[in-house]
Structures are given as structure tokens and as C-alpha cells.
N, C-alpha and C positions, 0 to 999 in steps of 0.2 A: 786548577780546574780548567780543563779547555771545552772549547763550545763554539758553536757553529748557529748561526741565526739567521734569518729573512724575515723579509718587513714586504708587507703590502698592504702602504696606508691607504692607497686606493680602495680595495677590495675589504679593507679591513678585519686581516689575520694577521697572525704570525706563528712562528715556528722556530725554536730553538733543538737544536739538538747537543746533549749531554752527558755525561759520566762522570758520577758524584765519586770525588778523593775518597781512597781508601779510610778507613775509621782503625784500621789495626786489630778491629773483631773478625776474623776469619767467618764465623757466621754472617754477620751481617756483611759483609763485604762479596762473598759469595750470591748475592741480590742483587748486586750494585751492577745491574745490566745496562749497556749503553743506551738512552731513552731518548723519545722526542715527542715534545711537547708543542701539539700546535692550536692555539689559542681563538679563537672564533668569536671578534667583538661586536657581529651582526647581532647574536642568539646567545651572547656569553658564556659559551660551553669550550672549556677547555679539554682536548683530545692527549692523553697523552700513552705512548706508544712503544712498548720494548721488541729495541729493534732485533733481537736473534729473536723472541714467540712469537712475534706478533701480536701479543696480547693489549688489548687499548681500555684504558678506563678514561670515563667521561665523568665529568663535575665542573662543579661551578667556577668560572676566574676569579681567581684571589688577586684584590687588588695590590700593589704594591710589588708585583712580582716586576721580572727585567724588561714587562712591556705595558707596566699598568701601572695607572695610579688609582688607589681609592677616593671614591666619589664620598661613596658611607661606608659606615660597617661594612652592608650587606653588596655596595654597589660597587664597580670597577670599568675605567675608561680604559681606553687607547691614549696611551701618550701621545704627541705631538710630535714634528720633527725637529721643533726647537729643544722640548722637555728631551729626547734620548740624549741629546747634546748637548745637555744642562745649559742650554741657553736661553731659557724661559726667564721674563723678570731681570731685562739687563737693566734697567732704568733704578732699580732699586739693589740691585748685586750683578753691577760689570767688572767685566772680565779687562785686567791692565797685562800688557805687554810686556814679556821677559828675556824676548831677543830669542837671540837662534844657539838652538842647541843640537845635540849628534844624540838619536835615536836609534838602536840597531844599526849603524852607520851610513842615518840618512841626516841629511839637514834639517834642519825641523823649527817653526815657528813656535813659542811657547807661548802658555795664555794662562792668568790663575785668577782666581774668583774667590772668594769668600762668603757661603750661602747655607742655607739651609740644610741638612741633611737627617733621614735619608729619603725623606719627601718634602717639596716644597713648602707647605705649612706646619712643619717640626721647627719644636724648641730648639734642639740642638743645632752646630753649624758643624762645616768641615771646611777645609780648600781644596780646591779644584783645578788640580793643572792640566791642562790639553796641550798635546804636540801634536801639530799638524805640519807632513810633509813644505817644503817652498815651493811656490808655484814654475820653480824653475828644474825640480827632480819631475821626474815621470818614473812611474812603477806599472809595472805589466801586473794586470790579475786577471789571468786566464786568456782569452782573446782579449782585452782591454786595456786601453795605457790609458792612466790616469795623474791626474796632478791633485795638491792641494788635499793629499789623501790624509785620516785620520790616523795615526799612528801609536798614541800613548792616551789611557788616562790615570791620570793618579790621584787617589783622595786619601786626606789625613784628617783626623780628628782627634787631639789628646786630649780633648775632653770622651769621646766614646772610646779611646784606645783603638783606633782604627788605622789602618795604614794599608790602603788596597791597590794594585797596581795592574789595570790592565794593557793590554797589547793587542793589537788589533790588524786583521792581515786580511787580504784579499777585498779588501773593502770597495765595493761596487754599487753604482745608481741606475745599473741597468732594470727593467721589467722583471721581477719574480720570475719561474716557470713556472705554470699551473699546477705541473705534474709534483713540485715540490710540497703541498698542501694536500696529499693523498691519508683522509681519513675512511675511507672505504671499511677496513676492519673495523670498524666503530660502530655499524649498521648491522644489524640482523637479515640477511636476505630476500627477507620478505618486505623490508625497508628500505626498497632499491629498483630499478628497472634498468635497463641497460638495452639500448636503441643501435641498431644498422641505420645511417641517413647517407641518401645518394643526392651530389650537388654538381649542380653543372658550372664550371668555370666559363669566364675568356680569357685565360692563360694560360702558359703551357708549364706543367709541373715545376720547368728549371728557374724559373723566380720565385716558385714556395717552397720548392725542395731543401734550401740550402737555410730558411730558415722557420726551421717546424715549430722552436718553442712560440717564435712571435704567432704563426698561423692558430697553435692552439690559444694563445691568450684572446685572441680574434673569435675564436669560434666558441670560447667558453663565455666571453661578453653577448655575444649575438644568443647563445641558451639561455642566458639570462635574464635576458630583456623578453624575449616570447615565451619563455614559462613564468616568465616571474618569481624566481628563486635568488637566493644571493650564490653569488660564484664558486663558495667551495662545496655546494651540492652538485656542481656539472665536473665527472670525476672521469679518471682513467680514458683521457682523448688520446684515440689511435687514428692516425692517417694513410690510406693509399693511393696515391696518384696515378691514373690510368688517362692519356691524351688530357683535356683540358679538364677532366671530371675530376672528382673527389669524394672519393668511400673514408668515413667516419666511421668509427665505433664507440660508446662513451656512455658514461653510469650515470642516469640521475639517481640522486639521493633524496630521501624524503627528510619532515623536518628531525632538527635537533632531535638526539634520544633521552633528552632530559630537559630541566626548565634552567637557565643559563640564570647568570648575574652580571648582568650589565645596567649603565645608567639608562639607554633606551633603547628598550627589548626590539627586536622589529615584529610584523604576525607574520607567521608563516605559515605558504600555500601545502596543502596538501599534498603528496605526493600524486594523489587521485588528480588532483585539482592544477597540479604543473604538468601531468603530464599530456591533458586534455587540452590546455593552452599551446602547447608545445603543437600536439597533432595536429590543432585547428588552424596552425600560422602555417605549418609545411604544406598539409591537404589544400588549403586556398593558395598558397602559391607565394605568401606575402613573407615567407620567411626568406629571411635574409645573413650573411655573411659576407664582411667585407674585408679586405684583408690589404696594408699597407706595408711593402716590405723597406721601404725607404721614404722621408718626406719628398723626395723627385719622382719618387719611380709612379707608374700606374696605378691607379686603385683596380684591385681584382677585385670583383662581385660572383658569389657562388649561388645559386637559384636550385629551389626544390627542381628534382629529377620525377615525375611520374610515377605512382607506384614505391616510392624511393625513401619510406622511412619503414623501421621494422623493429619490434621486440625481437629481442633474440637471448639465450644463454650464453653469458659469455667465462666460458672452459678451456677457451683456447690459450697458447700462449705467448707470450713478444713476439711479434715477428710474423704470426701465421696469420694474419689477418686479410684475407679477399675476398672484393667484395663480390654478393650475389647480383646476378645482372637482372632489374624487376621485370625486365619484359619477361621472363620465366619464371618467378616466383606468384604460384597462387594466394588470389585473394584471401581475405580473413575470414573465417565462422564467425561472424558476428553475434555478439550476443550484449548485454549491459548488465553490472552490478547495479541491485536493485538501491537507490537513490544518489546514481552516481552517474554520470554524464559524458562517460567514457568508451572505450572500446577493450573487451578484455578479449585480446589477441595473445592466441597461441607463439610459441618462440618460432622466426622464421617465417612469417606471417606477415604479410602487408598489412598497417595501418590504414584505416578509411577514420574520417574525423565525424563524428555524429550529428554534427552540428550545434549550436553553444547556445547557453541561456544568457538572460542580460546580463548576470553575475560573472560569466566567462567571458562575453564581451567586454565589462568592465577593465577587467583584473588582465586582459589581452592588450586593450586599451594601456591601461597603469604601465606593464610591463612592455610596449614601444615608447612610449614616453622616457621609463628610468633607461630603456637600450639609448634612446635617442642622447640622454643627458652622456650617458656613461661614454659612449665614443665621442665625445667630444672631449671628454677630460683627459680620456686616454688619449686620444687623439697630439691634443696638446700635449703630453707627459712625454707621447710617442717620438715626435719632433722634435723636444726640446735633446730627450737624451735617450736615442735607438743608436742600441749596440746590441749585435747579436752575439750573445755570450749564453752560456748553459743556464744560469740563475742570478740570482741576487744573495750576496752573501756579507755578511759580517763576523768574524771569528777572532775568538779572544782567547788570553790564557791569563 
């Protein structure tokens, strides 16, 4: 079986994609469409997605799957970065030294355990050997040279009759892309809004241009924090660079379309209720975007433009994206949904923010606080390991 996976413990999702071994039943096997499964441990809602329909069914995470452990019956975490790497609980099952051995014919440090399988608090045990690259090979994956790369796992168990052998390639610690967490089909369109925002830079396109994924990971945290949504609701970031400005295009998602299972559910805002956070940070001016293309280089800061956020229909496709310049675009028909504290603007339409009750002050409040936390963590993650590469990947067979 081969498979393709991303991890973002930060943001905390993941995403596997898949195609289940033939069964030898031509019926059933004729199903067997390649699919991708992207796991949501904010709201416990697992998205999973066939990739020629498009078709996406949402449900609960089942603990114990390749990125979860069972809390309860009913409940399921996020592994750790120890737990993926079975190296949780060395103090009571460490791993001994086996020397160096030749992996697809790399050098490779060996490592073997004897623990628990195939959850940490099972009766039963397996071994566990890891081959990791030497810190003196380097392996390219993709734009990246890497060392100390993970290369083999292999567990046995003749008490379960187990003998399982993974392989593992491209294996990167760079930042996820956003764009790789696209649960969009998941939403009913009335489940969704999708915004034109015009931002003024101090710099000039050719220090962001050459790296879009990092600017969107920048500009999907900075939605995050002024609406107060977790990250895989700010979807589909389009960019165009014009002098030192910056035209966006990008979907907020409202909540979950089901009720998740995880061990701590988060509440989640309304889509009424983020997108009204969202207007009232741009309309006052206090929204922000800040964008670090290297721990040397300048920090760029992108500031509301005038005029410069908008509902819109978005039918268009890659590529056509330009943006409307608002000193031409008329104001909005105002009007408000009755017990709702928003603005319901026409597509194409300039947003005006109504002004906010204590409750949106609060929750405007809460959400520069979680932005404030989150750039820092990313911040530090940024520094320790910024590579501009496509994704974050781990692939097995």
C-alpha cells in the first residue's frame, strides 16, 4: 500500500492520501478510488475525499487510526511527535543500538525497541526497528537536502503474526502548505463566504513572490486570529502582487458540518460571528499581516487598503484572478440579518463593519491574543527550520 501524509502539529490536522490493495473482487475493487483523508483534531471531524468525484464524507475521528490515539471508546487525540516515532515511554521501553546497516543503499543507523503494540497501553508487544539515514549522507526532497533522514520501519510480532515493513521517502520538516488541507467540498455553499481584501505592503513583490506558500501560511494565521476561527476554515488563498500592494482572494468556512470526537472539542464561531470579527479588524484599520521570508531578511507588514475588503462569488479559475481597484468599486446596500450583527453585502460590494457589541469585542479581543500566541510559536518553528519547499510530506509503502 502506498501513501502520502502531512502533519501540522501546530495547526493541528492532518491529511493522508491513499489507495486501498486490490481485494481480487473486481466489484469491490472497482471502488477502490484513490482517497484523501484529512483529519481535523481542533473539531474532531474527519474529511475524507475521492480524489477523481470529489465527493467528501465527514465523521467522527476514530481513534487509533495512523494519526490518532484513543483517549476512550468514544474520544481520539493527535499523536505527539514522539508517539509517530514510537519513541514515547523510552524510560520504560528504550531503544538499543544495532549499528549500521545499507537501506535502499544508504547507510543507515539502526535502532530496535521492544514495546507495546499496537497502542501504547496493549497487552500485547512487537519490535521495533528504525533505520535512520547517518548524519554524514544527505538526500535531496525536492528543494531540500536533508540529513539524519528517516528511512525504514519495521515491526514484528509472532505473538500477533505480524510482520510489517515500512519505507519512507521524501521525508521533510518544512511548514505544511495550507493549500494542502483543502476541505472546501465538504461545505454546502451556503456554509461558506469568500472575500476580495486589498493590503498595502512596504515591499516590493520580489521578496514575496518567490515564496507564496510561506506568505499564505502568514496570511492564513493573521485570519485566524481576527476572526477567531482555527486555520483549516481560511481556505482556497489566492495572491496578486501589483507595486508594493497585495490582492487576496480566500474562503472562510463556517463551523464543522458535524459534531467531531475528539478529547477537547473547541466552541466554534459562527460563520455570522467570524465574519463580522474579520470586517471589524479590516474597517478599523487594526488588521494585520506580517510576513517573514527569512529569519535576516525584513519583516513586511501588509495594512487594510480603504474600501479594500469585499464578498464576492468566487467562479473564476487559477490564474484569473485581478484585483478590483476600490476607489471604483461602489459602496454596499446595507442592510442586517435580523439578530445578527453583520453586514449582508451583495457579491462585489464593499464591506462597511457595523460596529460590534461587547460580545464581538470580546471574541476580537480572544482572537488577537490566540494571533498574538500563534506567531510566536510559528515564528520560532519558522527560524528554527524555514525551507521553501512545496509541502510537508511523508510517504510510505
Amino acid at each position: 500500500m502506498y501513501s502520502q501524509e502531512w502533519y501540522d502539529l501546530q495547526s493541528n490536522y492532518t491529511r493522508i492520501d491513499y489507495k486501498n490493495p486490490p481485494t481480487g473482487n473486481s466489484s469491490v475493487d472497482a471502488d477502490q478510488s484513490p482517497s484523501s483523508m484529512i483529519n481535523d483534531f481542533n473539531t474532531g471531524v474527519s474529511y475524507i475525499i475521492d480524489k477523481f468525484s470529489k465527493k467528501c464524507v465527514a465523521k467522527p475521528i476514530v481513534g487509533g487510526e495512523f494519526d490518532s490515539l484513543p483517549v476512550t471508546a468514544t474520544k481520539a487525540r493527535l499523536k505527539s511527535p514522539k508517539e509517530f516515532f514510537n519513541f514515547d515511554n523510552l524510560s520504560k521501553y528504550p531503544y538499543q543500538y544495532m549499528g549500521e546497516h545499507i537501506v535502499r543503499n544508504v547507510p543507515c543507523n539502526a535502532w530496535i525497541s521492544y514495546r507495546p503494540f499496537p497502542f501504547p497501553d496493549s497487552a500485547s508487544n512487537a519490535t521495533y526497528e528504525w533505520y535512520f539515514a547517518t548524519k554524514d549522507t544527505v538526500i535531496k526532497a525536492g528543494d531540500l537536502v536533508e540529513n539524519l533522514e528517516p528511512m525504514r520501519l519495521v515491526i514484528r510480532s509472532a505473538q500477533l503474526n505480524v510482520n510489517i515493513e515500512y519505507n519512507i521517502y521524501r521525508f521533510s520538516e518544512a511548514v505544511p502548505d495550507p493549500a494542502v488541507f483543502d476541505v472546501r467540498n465538504c461545505f454546502e455553499e451556503s456554509g461558506s463566504t469568500s472575500f476580495e481584501m486589498e493590503l498595502e505592503g512596504n515591499d516590493t513583490k520580489d521578496n514575496m513572490n518567490t515564496n507564496v506558500q510561506l506568505l499564505r501560511y502568514w496570511f492564513q494565521l493573521s485570519v485566524e486570529g481576527f476572526a477567531g476561527v482555527r486555520p483549516i476554515r481560511v481556505q482556497d488563498i489566492e495572491f496578486v502582487f501589483y507595486g508594493k500592494n497585495l490582492g487576496v482572494r480566500f474562503t472562510l468556512l463556517g463551523p464543522a458540518p458535524i459534531d467531531g470526537d475528539v478529547n477537547n472539542n473547541i466552541v466554534q464561531a459562527s460563520l455570522l460571528e467570524a465574519t463580522n470579527r474579520l470586517t471589524e479588524s479590516f474597517t478599523s484599520g487594526i488588521f494585520r499581516v506580517f510576513f517573514l521570508a527569512s529569519p535576516n531578511s525584513p519583516e513586511i507588514v501588509f495594512k487594510p487598503v480603504a474600501n479594500g475588503l469585499r464578498v464576492i462569488e468566487r467562479k473564476d479559475t487559477p490564474g484569473s484572478y485581478k484585483p478590483v481597484n476600490p476607489t471604483t468599486t461602489p459602496k454596499a446596500d446595507m442592510s442586517t440579518t435580523p439578530g445578527a450583527n453583520i453586514p449582508v453585502v451583495k457579491p462585489g460590494r464593499v464591506v462597511h463593519g457595523p460596529g460590534m457589541t461587547s460580545g464581538d469585542t470580546a471574541g476580537l479581543g480572544i482572537g488577537m491574543l490566540i494571533l498574538g500566541v500563534l506567531l510566536a510559536i510559528v515564528g520560532i518553528l519558522l527560524f528554527r527550520r524555514l525551507k521553501p519547499v512545496p509541502y510537508n510530506t511523508l510517504r510510505t509503502t
